[in-house]
LUMROTI-496655 format. One record per residue (C-alpha): x, y, z; residue in three letters. Coordinates in steps of 0.25 Angstrom, whole numbers, padded with zeros to 4 digits, always signed. Example, Ala and Ser with C-alpha at 12.3 -4.5 7.8 and 13.67 -1.06 7.14 Angstrom:
+0049-0018+0031ALA
+0055-0004+0029SER
This chain:
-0115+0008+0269UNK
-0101+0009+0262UNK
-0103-0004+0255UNK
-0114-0010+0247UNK
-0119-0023+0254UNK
-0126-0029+0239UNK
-0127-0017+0228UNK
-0135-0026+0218UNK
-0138-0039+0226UNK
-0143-0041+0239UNK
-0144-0055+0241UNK
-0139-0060+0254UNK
-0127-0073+0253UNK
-0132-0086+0255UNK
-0125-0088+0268UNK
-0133-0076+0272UNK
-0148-0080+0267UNK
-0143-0094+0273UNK
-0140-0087+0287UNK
-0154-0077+0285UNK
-0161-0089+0283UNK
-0156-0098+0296UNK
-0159-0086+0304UNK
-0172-0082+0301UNK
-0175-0098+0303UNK
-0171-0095+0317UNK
-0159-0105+0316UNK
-0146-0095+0316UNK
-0145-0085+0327UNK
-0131-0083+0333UNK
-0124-0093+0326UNK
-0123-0082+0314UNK
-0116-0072+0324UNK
-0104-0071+0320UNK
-0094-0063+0332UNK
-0080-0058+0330UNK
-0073-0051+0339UNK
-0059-0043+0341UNK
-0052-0040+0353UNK
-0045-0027+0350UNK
-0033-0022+0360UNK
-0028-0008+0359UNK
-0032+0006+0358UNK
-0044+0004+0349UNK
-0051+0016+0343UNK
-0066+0013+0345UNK
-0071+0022+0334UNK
-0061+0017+0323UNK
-0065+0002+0325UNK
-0081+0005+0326UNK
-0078+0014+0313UNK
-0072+0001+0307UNK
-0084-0007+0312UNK
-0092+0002+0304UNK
-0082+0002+0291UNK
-0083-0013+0290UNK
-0099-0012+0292UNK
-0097-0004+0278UNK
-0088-0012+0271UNK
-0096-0025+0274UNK
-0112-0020+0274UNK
-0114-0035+0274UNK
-0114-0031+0288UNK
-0125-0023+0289UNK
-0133-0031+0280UNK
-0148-0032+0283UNK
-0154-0045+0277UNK
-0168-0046+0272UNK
-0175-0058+0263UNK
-0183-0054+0251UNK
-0189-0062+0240UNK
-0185-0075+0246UNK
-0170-0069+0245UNK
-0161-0062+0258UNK
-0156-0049+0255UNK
-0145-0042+0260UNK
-0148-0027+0264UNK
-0140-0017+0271UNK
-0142-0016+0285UNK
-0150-0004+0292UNK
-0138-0002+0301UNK
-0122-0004+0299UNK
-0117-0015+0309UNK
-0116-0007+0323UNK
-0102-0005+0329UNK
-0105-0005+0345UNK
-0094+0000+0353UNK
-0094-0005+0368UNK
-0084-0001+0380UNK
-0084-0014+0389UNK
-0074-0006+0400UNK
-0085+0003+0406UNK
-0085+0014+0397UNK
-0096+0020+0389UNK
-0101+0011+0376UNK
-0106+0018+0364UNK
-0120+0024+0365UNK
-0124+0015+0357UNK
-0119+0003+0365UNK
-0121+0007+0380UNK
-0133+0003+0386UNK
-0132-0010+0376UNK
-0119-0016+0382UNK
-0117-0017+0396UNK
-0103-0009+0401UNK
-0097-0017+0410UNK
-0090-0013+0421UNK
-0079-0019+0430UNK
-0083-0022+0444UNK
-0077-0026+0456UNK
-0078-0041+0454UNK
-0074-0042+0442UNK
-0062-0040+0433UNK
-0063-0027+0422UNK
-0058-0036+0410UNK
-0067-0047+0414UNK
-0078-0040+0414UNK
-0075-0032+0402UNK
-0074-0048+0395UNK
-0087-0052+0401UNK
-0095-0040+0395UNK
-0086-0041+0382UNK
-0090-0056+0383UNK
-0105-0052+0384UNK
-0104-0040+0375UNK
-0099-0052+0363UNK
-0111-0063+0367UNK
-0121-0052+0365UNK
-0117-0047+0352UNK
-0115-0061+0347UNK
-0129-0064+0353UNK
-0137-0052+0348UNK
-0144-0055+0335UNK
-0142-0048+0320UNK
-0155-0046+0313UNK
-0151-0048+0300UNK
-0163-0042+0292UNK
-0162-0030+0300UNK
-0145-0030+0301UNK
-0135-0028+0303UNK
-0129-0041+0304UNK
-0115-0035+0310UNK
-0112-0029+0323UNK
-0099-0023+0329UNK
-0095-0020+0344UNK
-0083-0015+0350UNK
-0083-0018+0363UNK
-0070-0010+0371UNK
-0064-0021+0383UNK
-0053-0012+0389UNK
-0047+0002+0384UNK
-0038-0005+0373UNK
-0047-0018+0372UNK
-0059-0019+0363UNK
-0068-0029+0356UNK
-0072-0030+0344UNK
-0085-0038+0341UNK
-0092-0040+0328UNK
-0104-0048+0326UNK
-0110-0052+0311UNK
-0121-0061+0307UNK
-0115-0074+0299UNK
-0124-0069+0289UNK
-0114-0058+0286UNK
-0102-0063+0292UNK
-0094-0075+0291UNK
-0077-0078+0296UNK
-0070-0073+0286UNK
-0079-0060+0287UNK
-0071-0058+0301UNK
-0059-0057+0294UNK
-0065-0049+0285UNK
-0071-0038+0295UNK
-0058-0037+0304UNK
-0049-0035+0293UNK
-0059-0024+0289UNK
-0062-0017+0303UNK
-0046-0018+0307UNK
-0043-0010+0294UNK
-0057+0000+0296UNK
-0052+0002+0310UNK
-0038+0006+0304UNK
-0043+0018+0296UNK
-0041+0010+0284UNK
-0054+0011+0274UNK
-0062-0002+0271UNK
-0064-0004+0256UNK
-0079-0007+0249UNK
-0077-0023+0249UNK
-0076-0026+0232UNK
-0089-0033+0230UNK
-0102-0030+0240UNK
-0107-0041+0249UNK
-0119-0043+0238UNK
-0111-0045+0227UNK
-0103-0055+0236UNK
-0116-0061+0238UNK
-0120-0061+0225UNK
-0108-0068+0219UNK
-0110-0078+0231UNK
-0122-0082+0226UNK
-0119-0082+0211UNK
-0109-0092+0213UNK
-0118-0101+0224UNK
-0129-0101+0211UNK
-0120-0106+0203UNK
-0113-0117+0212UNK
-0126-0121+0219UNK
-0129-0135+0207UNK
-0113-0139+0210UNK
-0116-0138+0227UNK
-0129-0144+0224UNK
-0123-0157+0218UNK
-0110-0155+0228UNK
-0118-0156+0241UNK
-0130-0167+0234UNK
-0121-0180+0239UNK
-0114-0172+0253UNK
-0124-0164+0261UNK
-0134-0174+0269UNK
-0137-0164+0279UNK
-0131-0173+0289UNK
-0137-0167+0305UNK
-0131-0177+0312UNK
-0118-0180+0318UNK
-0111-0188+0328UNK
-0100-0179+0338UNK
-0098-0181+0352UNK
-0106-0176+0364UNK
-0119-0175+0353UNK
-0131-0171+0357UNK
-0138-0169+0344UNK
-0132-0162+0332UNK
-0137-0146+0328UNK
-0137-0140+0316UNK
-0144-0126+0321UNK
-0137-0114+0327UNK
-0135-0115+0342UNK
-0130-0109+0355UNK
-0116-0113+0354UNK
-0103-0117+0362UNK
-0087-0118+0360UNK
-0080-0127+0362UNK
-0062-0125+0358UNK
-0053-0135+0351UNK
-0039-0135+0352UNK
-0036-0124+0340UNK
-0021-0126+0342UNK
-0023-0143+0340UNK
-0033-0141+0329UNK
-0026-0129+0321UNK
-0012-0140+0323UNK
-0019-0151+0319UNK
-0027-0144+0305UNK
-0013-0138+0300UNK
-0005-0151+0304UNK
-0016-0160+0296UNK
-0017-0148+0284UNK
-0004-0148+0280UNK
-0001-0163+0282UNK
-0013-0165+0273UNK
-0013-0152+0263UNK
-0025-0150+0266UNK
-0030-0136+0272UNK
-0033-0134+0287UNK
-0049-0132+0286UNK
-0047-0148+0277UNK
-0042-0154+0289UNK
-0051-0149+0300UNK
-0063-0152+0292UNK
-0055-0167+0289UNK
-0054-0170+0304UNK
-0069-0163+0305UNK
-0076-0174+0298UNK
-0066-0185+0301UNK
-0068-0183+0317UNK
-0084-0181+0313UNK
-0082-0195+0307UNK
-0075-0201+0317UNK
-0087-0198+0327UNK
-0096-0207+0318UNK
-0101-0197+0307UNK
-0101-0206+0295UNK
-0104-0193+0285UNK
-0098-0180+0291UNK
-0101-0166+0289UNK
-0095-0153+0291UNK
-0100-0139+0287UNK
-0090-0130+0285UNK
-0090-0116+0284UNK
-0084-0111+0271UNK
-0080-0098+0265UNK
-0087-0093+0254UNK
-0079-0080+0251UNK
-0072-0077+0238UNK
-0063-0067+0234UNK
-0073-0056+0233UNK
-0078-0058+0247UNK
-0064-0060+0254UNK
-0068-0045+0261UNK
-0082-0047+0264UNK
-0090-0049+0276UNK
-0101-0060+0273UNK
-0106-0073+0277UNK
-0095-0080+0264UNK
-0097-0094+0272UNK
-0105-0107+0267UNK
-0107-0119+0276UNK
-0104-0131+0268UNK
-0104-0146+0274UNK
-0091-0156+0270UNK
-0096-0169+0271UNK
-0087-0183+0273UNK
-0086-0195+0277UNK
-0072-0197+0281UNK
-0062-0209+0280UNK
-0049-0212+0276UNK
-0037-0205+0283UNK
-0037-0192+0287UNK
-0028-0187+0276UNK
-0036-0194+0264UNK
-0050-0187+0270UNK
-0042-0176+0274UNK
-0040-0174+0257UNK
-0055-0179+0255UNK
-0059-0166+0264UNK
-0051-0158+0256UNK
-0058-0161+0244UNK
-0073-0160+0250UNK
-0070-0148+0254UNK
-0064-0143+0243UNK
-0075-0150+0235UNK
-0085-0140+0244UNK
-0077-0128+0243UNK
-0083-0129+0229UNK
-0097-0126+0232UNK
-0093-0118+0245UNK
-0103-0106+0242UNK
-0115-0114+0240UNK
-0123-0117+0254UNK
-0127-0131+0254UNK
-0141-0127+0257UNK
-0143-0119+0244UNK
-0135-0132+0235UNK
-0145-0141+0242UNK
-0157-0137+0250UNK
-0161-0145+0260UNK
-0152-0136+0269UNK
-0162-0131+0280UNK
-0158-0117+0287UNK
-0148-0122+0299UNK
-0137-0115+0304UNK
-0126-0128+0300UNK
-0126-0138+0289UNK
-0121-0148+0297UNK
-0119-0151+0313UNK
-0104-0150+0312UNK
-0098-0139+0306UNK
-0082-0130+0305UNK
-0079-0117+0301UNK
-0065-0116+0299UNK
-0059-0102+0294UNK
-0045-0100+0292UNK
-0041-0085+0294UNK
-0029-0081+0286UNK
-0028-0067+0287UNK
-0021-0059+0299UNK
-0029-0055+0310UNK
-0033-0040+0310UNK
-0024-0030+0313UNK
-0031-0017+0320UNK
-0024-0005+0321UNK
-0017-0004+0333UNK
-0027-0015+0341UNK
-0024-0031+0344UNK
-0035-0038+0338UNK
-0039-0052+0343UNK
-0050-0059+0334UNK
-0059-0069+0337UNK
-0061-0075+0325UNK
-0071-0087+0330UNK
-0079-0079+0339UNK
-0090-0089+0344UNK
-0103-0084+0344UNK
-0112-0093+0354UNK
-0118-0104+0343UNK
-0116-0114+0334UNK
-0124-0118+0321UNK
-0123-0132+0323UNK
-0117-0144+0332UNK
-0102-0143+0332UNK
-0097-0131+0323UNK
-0080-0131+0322UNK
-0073-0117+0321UNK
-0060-0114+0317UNK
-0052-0102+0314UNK
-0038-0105+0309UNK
-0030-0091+0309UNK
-0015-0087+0307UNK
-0016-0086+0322UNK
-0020-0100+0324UNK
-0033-0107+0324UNK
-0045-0107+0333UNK
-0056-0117+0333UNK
-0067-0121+0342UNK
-0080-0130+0340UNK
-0093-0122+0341UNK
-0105-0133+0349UNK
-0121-0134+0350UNK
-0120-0139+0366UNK
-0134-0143+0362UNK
-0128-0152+0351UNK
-0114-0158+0355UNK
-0109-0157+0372UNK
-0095-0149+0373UNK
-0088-0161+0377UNK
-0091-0168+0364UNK
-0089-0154+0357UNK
-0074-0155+0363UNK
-0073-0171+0359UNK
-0075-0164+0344UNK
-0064-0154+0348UNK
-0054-0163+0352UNK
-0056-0176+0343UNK
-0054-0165+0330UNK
-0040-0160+0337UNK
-0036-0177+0339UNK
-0041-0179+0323UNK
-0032-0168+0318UNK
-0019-0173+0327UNK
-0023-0187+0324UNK
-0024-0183+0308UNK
-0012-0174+0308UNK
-0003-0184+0314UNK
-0009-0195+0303UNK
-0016-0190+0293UNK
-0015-0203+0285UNK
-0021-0211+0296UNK
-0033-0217+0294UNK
-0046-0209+0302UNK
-0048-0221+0309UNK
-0035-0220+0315UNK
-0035-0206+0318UNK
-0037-0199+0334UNK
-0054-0202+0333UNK
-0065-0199+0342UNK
-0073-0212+0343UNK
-0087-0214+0337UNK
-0098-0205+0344UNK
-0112-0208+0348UNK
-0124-0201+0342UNK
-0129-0190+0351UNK
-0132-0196+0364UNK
-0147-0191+0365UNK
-0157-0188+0352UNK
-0157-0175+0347UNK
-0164-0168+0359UNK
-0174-0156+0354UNK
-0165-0147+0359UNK
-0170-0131+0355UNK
-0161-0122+0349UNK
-0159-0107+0352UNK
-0171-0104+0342UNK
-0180-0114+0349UNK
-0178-0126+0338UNK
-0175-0140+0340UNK
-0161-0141+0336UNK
-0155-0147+0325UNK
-0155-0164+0323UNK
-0169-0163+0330UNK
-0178-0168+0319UNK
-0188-0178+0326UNK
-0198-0166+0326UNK
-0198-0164+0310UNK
-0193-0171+0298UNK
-0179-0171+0294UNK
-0173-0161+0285UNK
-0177-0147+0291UNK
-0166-0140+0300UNK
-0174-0139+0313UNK
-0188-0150+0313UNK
-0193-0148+0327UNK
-0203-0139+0330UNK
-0214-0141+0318UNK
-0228-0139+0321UNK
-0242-0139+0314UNK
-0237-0126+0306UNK
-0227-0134+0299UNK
-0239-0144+0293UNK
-0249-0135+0289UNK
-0258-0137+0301UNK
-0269-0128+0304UNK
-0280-0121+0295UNK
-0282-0124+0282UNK
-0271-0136+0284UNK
-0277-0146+0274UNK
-0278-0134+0263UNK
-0294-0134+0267UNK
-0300-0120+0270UNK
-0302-0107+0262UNK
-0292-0095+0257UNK
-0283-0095+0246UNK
-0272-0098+0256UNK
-0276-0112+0262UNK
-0266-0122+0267UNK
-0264-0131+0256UNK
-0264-0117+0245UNK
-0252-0111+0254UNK
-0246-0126+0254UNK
-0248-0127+0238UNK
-0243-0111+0236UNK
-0230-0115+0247UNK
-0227-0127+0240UNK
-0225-0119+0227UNK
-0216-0110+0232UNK
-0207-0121+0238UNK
-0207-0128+0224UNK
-0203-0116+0216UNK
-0193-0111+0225UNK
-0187-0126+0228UNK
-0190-0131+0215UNK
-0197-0143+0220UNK
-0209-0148+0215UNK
-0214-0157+0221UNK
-0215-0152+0239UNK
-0222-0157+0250UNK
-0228-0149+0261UNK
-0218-0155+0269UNK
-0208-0156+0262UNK
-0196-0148+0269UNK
-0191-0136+0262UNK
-0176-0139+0263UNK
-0177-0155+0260UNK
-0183-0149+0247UNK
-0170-0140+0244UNK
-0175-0127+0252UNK
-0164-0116+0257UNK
-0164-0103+0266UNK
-0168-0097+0253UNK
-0179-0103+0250UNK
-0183-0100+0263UNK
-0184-0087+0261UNK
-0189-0089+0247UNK
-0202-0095+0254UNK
-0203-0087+0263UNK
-0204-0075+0252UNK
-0213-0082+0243UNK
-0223-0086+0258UNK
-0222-0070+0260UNK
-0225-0065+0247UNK
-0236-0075+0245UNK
-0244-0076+0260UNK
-0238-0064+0269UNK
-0231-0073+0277UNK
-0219-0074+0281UNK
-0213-0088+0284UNK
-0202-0090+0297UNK
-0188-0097+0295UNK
-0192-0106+0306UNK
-0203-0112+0297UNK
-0191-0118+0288UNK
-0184-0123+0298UNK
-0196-0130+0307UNK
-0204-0134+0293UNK
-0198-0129+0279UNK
-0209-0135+0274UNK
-0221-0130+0264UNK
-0231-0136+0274UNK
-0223-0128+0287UNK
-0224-0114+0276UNK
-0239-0116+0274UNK
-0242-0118+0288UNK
-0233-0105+0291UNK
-0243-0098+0280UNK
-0256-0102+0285UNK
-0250-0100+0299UNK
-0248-0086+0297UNK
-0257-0080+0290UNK
């Protein structure tokens, strides 16, 4: 490699061991795909762009990075291969040895129109890539292809592990591959990715008591909500659908409320957010929100810079007055913006959202990249099959214009009330823009909905768990309840502590028990105590699953802290195993 991934520290981000953590549990999947792609018109040089593929793997080894946890800690490692750049002809000529046989060449039939058919296998070449899995202890968690549509017509498709990648990183890897594929050389980025890393977690350490007593009096873990067309809310990653909003109306409606109130565009969608939640009967509101965690030294890198933060409420007034109070929350949570909640409070069980609604909104200043001699179109939202909770809302607002669509669990919330949602945030922003002063009551308001129509039905996920909400198997508090079984309570051999060996059940519960209270700093824990109601976090996961291995041989699943992240479910994984 031409750059160093960590020179003196090899610790992974916290974003990234958070990430590790929800994927070895079993909970993360394709949600952390993350798809870009870039339709690329003109006499395009095959050889230069895979070179440039290759060039942006070197600046950015982050790319090619192999994860591994030891000592309780994730490190980072560089990868045993760079990112491969695939090259694929779509028209019926000959792919690259190292793609044919792998990608089906498609052929135009009688039946069937050329381009058509060249869209369609473009189509399924994209859903593949986005569908097949990164390993991210083996790496690399990046992979290019370069798929030709028509003599002058190519696409370009990058797929990156969130654990690596994040929105601003598209702009980031465009800008660099469009000036690699110039001739023009890529400089060393200033600071390596483990120094970023590192200075990221210095400045968590030192923020983490002023988050702690920040967050004490707002988060409440809140897994219900009231929307139209509910079925029963999720807070796990799930096969996923779309549905659009009116991006012109939305992006009219945020500038004309912006600047009427001084307040930025991202203020007023979050504003009419929790006031149209509100008006459908949630009395507390909360929206996590994706947030930039990038500084000045990072601007250039590629890396998952993005903490997931809730903003709480619980809206009155007018519009404009709660439009200012927004302001200042958010403002208010700017402060702590690098700290993860789970790590300020505990009590956070591995899930893939905090919260069952949630926005990314990302605002893209820069000019679209320019490559030499080719027209580039950019799909900067590129939706990759699943949502991490109930009701996700995406926007992108460029100097193009914005786009925006709401990303939906079927499983959670029907489409029709999906487009309700849609439709009532447009009417909110026209409604607010034209009186801003009004009163919210007097504001274009959906009515009141009911709660979800049937109980929360024990609907399985993709990885064969209840979803999220369903907690009449188990006791509140722990991400996914169902499923639990004699394991989690120490049954079998040697259950009452009875019966010989220096490693009986009640000698493994005391030596388990001593580890939760040294590395939770609790004294006082009960068999069943849940690991996260007493504080625990995905590192202390892995903290106990080193100290089981160092101590019995054993190595502990992820699934165990989602199904029973208690001392009695580790004890009976013990005896279970050995």
């Amino acid at each position: 490699m031409t750059a160093s991934l960590v020179d003196e520290w090899d610790r992974a981000s916290l974003a990234q061991h958070g990430m590790w953590v929800t994927e070895r549990a079993g909970a993360g999947g394709r949600v952390y795909a993350m798809p870009l792609a870039v339709r690329l018109d003109g006499p395009l040089d095959v050889d230069a762009m895979l070179a440039a593929c290759a060039a942006v793997a070197a600046r950015h080894p982050v790319l090619a990075a192999a994860m591994t946890e030891r000592e309780g800690l994730l490190r980072l490692l560089p990868g045993r291969t760079p990112p491969p750049a695939r090259f694929t002809d779509l028209t019926g000529g000959a792919g690259t040895a190292e793609t044919t046989g792998t990608i089906r060449t498609i052929r135009t039939t009688e039946t069937a129109d050329a381009a058509e058919v060249v869209d369609a296998a473009a189509a399924e070449l994209v859903e593949a890539e986005i569908a097949r899995p990164f390993d991210l202890e083996a790496g690399p968690p990046a992979r290019f292809t370069l798929a030709r549509l028509a003599p002058e017509r190519h696409l370009l498709l990058l797929v990156a592990h969130h654990a690596v990648f994040d929105g601003m990183s598209k702009d980031v890897v465009l800008a660099d591959l469009a000036a690699a594929y110039g001739g023009r050389a890529l400089a060393p980025l200033a600071v390596p990715y483990g120094e970023a890393a590192r200075a990221e977690q210095d400045r968590v350490d030192a923020g983490l008591a002023a988050a702690a007593e920040f967050w004490r009096e707002r988060w409440h873990d809140d897994r219900e909500v009231l929307l139209p067309g509910l079925v029963a809310p999720s807070l796990r990653a799930a096969p996923g659908e779309t549905a659009g909003l009116d991006a012109a109306a939305l992006g009219s409606g945020l500038a004309a409320v912006a600047e009427g109130l001084g307040v930025t565009r991202f203020e007023a969608l979050m504003t009419a957010l929790h006031v149209l939640l509100h008006a459908y009967g949630n009395e507390r509101v909360a929206v996590a929100a994706d947030l930039s965690t990038r500084t000045e030294g990072t601007r250039d890198h590629v890396g998952p810079f993005v903490n997931e933060l809730p903003v709480v409420s619980a809206p009155h007034g007018t519009f404009a007055s709660f439009a200012r109070e927004t302001r200042e929350e958010l403002r208010a949570v700017y402060l702590h913006r690098e700290v993860p909640l789970a790590r300020a409070l505990g009590g956070i069980s591995p899930r893939s959202a905090l919260t069952p609604v949630s926005v990314s909104y990302r605002r893209r200043t820069g000019p679209a990249p320019a490559f030499d001699g080719l027209d580039a179109s950019v799909d900067w939202a590129m939706f990759n099959g699943a949502v991490r909770n109930t009701l996700h809302l995406q926007v992108v607002d460029a100097p193009e214009g914005l786009s925006a669509r709401l990303l939906f669990n079927p499983r959670a919330i029907g489409r029709a009330g999906c487009e309700s949602v849609a439709a009532d945030l447009v009417a909110l922003l026209r409604g607010a823009a034209a009186r801003p002063d009004a009163p919210l009551g007097e504001l274009p308001l959906p009515p009141r909905v009911q709660g979800p129509a049937v109980a929360a039905p024990a609907v399985p996920d993709p990885a064969g768990k209840a979803a999220d909400g369903e907690t009449a198997a188990g006791a509140a508090g722990s991400d996914d309840t169902a499923g639990s079984d004699a394991t989690g309570s120490g049954a079998g051999p040697d259950a009452t502590g009875s019966g010989g060996g220096p490693d009986s059940t009640a000698e493994i519960t005391a030596e388990v028990t001593a580890i939760w209270r040294e590395l939770l700093g609790v004294d006082e824990i009960e068999p069943d105590d849940d690991l996260f109601d007493l504080g625990g976090h995905s590192l202390t996961i892995t903290q106990i699953i080193s100290r089981v291995r160092d101590r019995y041989g054993v190595e502990l699943s992820f699934e165990l802290f989602i199904d029973t992240p208690t001392v009695a479910g580790v004890t009976g994984e013990i005896a279970g195993s050995r």
